[in-house]
C-alpha positions in Angstrom: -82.8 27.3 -50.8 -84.1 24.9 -48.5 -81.0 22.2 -49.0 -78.6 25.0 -48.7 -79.9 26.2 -44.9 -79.8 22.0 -44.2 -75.9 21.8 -45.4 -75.5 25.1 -43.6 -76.5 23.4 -40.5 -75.0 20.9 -41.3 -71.6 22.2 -41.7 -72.3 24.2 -38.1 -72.9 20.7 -36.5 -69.5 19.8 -37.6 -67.4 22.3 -36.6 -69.3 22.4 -33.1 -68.3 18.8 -32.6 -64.8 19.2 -34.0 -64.8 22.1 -30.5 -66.9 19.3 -28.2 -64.2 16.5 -29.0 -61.6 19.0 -27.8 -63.2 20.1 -24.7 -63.8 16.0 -23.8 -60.2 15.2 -24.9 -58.9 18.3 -22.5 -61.8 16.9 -19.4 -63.5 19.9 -19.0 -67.2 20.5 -18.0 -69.1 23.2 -20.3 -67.8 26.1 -17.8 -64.4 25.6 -17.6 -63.9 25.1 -21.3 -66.1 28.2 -22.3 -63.7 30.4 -19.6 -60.9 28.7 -21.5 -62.2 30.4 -24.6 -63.3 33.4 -23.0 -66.9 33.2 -23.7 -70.1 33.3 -21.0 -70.6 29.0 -20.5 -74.1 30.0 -21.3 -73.6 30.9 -24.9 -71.4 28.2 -24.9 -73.8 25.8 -23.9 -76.7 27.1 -26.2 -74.1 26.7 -29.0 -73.4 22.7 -28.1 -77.0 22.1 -28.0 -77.7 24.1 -31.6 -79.7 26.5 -30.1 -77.3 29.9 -31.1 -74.7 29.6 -33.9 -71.2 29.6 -33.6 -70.6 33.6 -34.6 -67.5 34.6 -36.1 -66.6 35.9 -32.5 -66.3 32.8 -31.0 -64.8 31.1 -33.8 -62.0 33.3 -33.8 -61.6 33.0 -29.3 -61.6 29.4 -30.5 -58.8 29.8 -32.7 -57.1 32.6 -30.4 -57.2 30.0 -27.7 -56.3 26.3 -29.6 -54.7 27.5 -32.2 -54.3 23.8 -33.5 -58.1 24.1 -34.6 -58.0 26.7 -36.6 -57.5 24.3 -39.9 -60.7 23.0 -39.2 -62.1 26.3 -38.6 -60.8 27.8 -41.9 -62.2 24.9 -43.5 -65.3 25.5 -42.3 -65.7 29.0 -42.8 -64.1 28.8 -46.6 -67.0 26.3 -47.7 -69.5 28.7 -47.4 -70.3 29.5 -43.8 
């Protein structure tokens, strides 16, 4: 039980950075890419620092938004998110 919540966590780490290298790659601060997205840059930035999980809501304005993620995205979600 315990080693699933770890690779859980683990897998949300991943995905999270997959988002962060975009938002580096396109030069935004943490409030310009979370209005990209359409979330509050708050939740945004709780997310990024693993405070708050990335909900199925934001993966999906992720996806809306760069649509070239959303491979990653289904990849992350089919392995057991």
């Amino acid at each position: 039980m315990k080693d699933d919540i770890v690779q859980e966590i683990i897998k949300e780490q991943d995905i999270v950075q997959e988002i962060i290298k975009e938002q580096d790659w396109r030069g935004l601060n943490n409030t310009q890419f979370a209005r990209l997205i359409g979330i509050d840059p708050s939740a945004w930035c709780r997310i990024k620092k693993g405070q708050r999980r990335p909900t199925l809501d934001f993966l999906k304005a992720v996806i809306q938004k760069l649509p070239h993620l959303q491979l990653v995205i289904f990849n992350y979600m089919a392995k057991g998110k």
